[in-house]
C-alpha positions as CSV (number, residue, x, y, z in Angstrom):
1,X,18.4,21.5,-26.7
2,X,14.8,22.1,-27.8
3,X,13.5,20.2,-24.9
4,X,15.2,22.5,-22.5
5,X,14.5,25.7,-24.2
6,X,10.7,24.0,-23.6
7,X,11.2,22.9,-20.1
8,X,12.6,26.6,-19.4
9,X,9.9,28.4,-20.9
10,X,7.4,25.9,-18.9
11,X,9.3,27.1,-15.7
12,X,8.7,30.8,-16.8
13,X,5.2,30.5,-17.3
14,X,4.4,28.5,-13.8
15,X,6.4,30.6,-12.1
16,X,4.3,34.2,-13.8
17,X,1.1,32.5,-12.9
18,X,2.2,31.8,-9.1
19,X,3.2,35.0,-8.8
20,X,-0.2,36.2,-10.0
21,X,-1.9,34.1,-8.0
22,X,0.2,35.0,-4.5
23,X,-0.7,38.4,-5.8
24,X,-4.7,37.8,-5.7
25,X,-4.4,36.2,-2.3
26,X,-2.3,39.2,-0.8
27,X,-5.1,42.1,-1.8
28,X,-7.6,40.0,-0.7
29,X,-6.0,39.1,2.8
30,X,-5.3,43.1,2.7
31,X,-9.0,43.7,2.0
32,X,-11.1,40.9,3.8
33,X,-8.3,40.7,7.0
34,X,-11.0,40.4,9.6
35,X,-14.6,39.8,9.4
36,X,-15.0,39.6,13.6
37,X,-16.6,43.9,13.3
38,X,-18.6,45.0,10.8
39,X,-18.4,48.5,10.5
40,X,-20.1,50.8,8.7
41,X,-17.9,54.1,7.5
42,X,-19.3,57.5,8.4
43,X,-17.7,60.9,8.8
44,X,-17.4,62.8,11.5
45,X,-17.9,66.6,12.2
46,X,-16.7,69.4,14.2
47,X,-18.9,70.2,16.6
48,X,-21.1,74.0,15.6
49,X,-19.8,77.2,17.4
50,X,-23.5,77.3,18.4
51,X,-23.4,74.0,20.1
52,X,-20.0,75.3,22.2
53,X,-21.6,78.9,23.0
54,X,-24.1,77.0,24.9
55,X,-21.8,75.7,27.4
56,X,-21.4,77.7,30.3
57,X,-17.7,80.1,30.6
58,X,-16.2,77.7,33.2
59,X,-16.8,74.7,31.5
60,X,-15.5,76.0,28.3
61,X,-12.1,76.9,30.2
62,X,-12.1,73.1,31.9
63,X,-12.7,71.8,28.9
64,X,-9.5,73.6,26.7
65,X,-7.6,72.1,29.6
66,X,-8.6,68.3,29.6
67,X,-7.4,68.2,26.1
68,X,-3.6,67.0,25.7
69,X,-2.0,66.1,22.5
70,X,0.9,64.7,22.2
71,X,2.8,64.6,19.1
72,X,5.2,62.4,17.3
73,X,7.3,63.1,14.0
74,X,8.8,60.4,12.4
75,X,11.7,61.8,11.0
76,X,15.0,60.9,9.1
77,X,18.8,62.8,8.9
78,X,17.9,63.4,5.4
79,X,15.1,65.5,6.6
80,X,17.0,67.6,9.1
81,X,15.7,71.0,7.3
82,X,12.4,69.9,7.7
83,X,13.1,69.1,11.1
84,X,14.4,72.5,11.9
85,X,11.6,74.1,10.6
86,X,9.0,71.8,12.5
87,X,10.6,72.2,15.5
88,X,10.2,76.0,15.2
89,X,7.0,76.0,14.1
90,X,3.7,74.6,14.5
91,X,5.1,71.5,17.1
92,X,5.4,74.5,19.5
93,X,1.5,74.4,19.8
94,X,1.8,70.6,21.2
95,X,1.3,69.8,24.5
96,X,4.5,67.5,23.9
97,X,6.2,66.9,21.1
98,X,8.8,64.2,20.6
99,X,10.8,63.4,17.2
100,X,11.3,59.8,16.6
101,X,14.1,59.2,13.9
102,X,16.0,56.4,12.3
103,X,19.0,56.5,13.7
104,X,21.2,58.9,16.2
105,X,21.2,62.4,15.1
106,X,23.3,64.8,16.8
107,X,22.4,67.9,15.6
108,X,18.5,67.4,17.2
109,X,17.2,65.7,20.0
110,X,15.5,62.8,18.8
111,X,14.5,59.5,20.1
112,X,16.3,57.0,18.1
113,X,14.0,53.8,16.7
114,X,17.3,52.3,14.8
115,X,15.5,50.8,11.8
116,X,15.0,52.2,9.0
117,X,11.5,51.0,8.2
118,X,8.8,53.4,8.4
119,X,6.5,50.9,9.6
120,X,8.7,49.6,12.4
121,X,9.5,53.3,13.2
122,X,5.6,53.9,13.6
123,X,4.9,50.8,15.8
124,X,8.0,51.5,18.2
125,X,7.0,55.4,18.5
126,X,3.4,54.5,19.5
127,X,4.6,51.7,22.2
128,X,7.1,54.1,23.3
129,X,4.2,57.2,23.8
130,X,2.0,54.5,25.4
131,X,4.2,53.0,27.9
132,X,5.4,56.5,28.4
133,X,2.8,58.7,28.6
134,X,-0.4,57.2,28.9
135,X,-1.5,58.5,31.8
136,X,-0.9,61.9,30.6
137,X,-2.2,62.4,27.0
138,X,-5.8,61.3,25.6
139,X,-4.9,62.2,21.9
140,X,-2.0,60.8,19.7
141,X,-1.1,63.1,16.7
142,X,1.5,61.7,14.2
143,X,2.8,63.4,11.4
144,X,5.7,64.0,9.1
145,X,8.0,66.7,8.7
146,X,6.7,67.8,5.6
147,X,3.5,68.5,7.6
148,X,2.5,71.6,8.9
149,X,-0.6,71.4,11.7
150,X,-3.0,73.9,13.1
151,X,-3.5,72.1,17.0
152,X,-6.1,74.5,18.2
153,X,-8.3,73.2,15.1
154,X,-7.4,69.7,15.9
155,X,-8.3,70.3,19.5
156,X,-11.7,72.1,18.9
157,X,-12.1,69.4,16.2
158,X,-11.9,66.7,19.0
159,X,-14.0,68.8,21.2
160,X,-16.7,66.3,21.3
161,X,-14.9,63.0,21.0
162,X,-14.1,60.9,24.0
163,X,-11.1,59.9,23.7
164,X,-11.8,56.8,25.7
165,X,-13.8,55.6,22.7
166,X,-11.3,53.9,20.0
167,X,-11.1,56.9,17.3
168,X,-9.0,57.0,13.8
169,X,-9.1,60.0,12.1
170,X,-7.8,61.5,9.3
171,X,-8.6,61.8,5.5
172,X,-9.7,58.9,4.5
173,X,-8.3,56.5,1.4
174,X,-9.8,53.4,0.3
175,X,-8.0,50.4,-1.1
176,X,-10.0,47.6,-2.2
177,X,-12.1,47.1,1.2
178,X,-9.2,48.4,3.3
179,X,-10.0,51.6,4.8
180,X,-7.1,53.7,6.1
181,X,-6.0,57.1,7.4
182,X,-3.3,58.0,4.8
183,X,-0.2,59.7,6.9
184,X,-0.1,62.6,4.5
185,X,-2.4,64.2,6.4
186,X,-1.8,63.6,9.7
187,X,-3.1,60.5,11.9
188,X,-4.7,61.3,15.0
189,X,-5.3,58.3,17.9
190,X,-7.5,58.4,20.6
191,X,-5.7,56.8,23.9
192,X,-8.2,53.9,23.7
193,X,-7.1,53.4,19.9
194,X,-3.3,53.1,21.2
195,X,-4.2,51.0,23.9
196,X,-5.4,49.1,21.6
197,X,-2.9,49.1,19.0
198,X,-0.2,48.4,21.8
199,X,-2.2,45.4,23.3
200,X,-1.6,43.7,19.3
201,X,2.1,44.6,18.8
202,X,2.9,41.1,19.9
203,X,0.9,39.3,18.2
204,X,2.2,38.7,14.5
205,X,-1.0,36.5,13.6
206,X,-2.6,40.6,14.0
207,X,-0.1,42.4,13.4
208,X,2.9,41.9,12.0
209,X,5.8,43.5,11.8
210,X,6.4,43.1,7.9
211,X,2.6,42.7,6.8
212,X,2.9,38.6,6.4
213,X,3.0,39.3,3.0
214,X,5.9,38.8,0.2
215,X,5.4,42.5,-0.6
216,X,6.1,45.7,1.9
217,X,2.8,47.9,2.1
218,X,2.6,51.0,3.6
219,X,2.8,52.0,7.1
220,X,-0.7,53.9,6.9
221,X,-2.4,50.9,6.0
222,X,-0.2,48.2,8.1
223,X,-1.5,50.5,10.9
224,X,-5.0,50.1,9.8
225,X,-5.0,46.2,9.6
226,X,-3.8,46.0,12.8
227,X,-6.3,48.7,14.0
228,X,-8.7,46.2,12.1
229,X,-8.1,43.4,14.6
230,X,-9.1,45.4,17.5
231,X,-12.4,47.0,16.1
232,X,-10.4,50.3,15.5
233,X,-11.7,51.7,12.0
234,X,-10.6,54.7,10.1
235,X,-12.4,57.8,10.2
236,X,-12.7,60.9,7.5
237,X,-12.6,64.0,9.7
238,X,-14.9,66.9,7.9
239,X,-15.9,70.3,9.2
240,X,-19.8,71.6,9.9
241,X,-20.0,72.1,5.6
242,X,-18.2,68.4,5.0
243,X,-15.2,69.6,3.7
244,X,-11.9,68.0,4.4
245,X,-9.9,69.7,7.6
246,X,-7.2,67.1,7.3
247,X,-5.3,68.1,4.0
248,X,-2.6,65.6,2.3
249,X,-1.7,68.6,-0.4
250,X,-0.1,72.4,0.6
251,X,-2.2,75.1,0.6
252,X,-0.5,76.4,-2.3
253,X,-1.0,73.5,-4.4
254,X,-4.7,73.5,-3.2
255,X,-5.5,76.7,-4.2
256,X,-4.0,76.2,-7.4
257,X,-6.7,73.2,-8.3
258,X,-9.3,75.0,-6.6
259,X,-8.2,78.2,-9.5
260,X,-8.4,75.6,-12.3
261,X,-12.0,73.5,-11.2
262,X,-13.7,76.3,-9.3
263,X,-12.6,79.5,-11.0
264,X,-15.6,81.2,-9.5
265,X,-15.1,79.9,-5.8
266,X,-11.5,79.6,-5.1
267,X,-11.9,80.1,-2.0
268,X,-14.9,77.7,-0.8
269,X,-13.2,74.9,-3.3
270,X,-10.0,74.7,-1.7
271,X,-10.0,74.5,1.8
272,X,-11.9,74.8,5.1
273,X,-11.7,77.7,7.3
274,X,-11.4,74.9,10.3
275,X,-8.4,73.3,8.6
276,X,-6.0,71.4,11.0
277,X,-3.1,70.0,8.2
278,X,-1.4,70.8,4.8
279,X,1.2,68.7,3.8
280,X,4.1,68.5,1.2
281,X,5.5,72.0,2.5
282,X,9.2,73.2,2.1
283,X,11.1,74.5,5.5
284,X,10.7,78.2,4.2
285,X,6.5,77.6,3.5
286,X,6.1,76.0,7.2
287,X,7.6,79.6,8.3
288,X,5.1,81.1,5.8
289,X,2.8,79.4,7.5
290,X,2.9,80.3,11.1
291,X,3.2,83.7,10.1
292,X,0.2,83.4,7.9
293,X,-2.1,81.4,10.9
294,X,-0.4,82.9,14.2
295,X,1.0,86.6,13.8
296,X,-1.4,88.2,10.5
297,X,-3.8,90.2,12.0
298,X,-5.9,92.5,11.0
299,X,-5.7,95.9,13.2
300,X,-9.0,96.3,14.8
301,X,-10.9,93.1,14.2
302,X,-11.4,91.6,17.5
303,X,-12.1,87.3,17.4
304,X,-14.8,86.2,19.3
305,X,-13.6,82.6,19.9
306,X,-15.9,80.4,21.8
307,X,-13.0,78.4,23.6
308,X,-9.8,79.4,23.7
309,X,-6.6,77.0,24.2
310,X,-3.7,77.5,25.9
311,X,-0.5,76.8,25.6
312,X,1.4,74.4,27.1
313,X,3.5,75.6,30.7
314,X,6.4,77.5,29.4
315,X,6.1,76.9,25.5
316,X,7.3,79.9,23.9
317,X,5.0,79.5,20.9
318,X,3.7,82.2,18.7
């Protein structure tokens, strides 16, 4: 009997440290996936109004029409509130917008992925857009319903960027030597970067569909290994003063911190006035919201916009 109690607890402790050990090896194939790029991390800025007001009227106005984004929410029947509220809202402001969700919904139209795996939902919404409409959108926005996005401020944010250079921006997170565009905030593709992506999709030694690991990690970073493989890195997007304009917190919550560590600049430590996401916002705060960035006006201030974009043929947007 005392030899099996031994034997049992010598099972128990080989068994802990191969666990531990499967455990090393999965953060370090997370963090050292590919050595083929090296890549060094920088930010990138929105261009000055200065820079813009030096380009001539006309090519302001052909420039606000080359830029198409197309945008994809990945959305679930528990979220149908959300849903409502995004589809009335800020989507509007999209060139397209198409909701991807995890199974039939008959209340919305949706496109239906079947799977309830986030990560599978992602891959299967960018193919789709690719295959779909990659002839007719340069720039990939996904999001998720508790997102609300300014898409002016992403568009004069891209203003600069060619989209058929392999961009992936966001707000930045690190994990170990993994850099990734946390979904939070928004993740914005160029159509190289989902060329790209799409050219890996079947290949599992790049990307696979369940990480290769014994553990699920999350669909921001599975997208960012696989964005690895084809020399697509992540990107921090900042504004002319380096402050974040992709925003994984509401503006609520922001201000609040701001309030607490910058009591005497509430304002200037909470958010940029270039801002193109908030996240973590209830159906009633994304209506907040539109009123606050697209009806609020103050009688008798005139803007002097350097570019202005238009909306999409027959949008009935604010």
């Amino acid at each position: 009997m005392l030899s099996e109690s031994s034997s049992f607890l010598k099972g128990v402790m080989l068994g802990s440290i191969f666990c531990a050990l499967i455990t090393m090896l999965g953060h370090i194939r997370i963090g050292h996936g590919n050595r083929m790029h090296h890549h060094e991390h920088h930010h990138l800025q929105a261009p000055n109004k200065e820079d813009i007001l030096k380009i001539s009227e006309d090519e302001r106005m052909e420039l606000s029409k080359s830029f198409r984004v197309y945008c994809i929410i990945l959305v679930k029947p528990k979220d149908v509130s959300l849903w409502a509220a995004v589809k009335e809202t800020w989507t509007k402001h999209c060139d397209k917008a198409e909701f991807f969700s995890s199974e039939n919904v008959k209340v919305f139209e949706s496109i239906n992925m079947d799977t309830n795996d986030m990560w599978l939902m992602m891959r299967k919404a960018y193919k789709y857009a690719f295959d779909k409409y990659r002839d007719q959108y340069n720039w990939f926005f996904l999001a998720r319903p508790t997102t609300f996005a300014i898409i002016e401020n992403l568009k004069y944010f891209l203003l600069k960027k060619d989209p058929s250079q392999p961009f992936y921006l966001g707000h930045t997170i690190k994990s170990g030597d993994l850099e990734y565009v946390g979904m939070e905030g928004g993740i914005v593709l160029s159509i190289e970067s989902v060329k790209r992506l799409n050219s890996l999709l079947n290949i599992p030694e790049k990307c696979p569909e369940q990480g290769g690991m014994i553990w699920k990690i999350s669909e921001d970073k599975q997208l960012a290994v696989c964005l690895k493989y084809a020399g697509v890195f992540a990107e921090n997007a900042e504004d002319a003063d380096g402050k974040d304009v992709f925003n994984t917190k509401s503006v609520g919550l922001s201000i609040k911190e701001a309030m607490t560590y910058h009591p005497n600049q509430v304002v200037e430590g909470c958010c940029s006035d270039m801002a193109v996401t908030f996240n973590g916002l209830t159906p009633n705060q994304m209506h907040v919201m539109m009123y606050g960035v697209y009806r609020l006006r103050a009688f008798g201030h005139i803007f002097n916009d350097a570019l202005v974009f238009l909306p999409p043929n027959g949008s009935d947007n604010d």
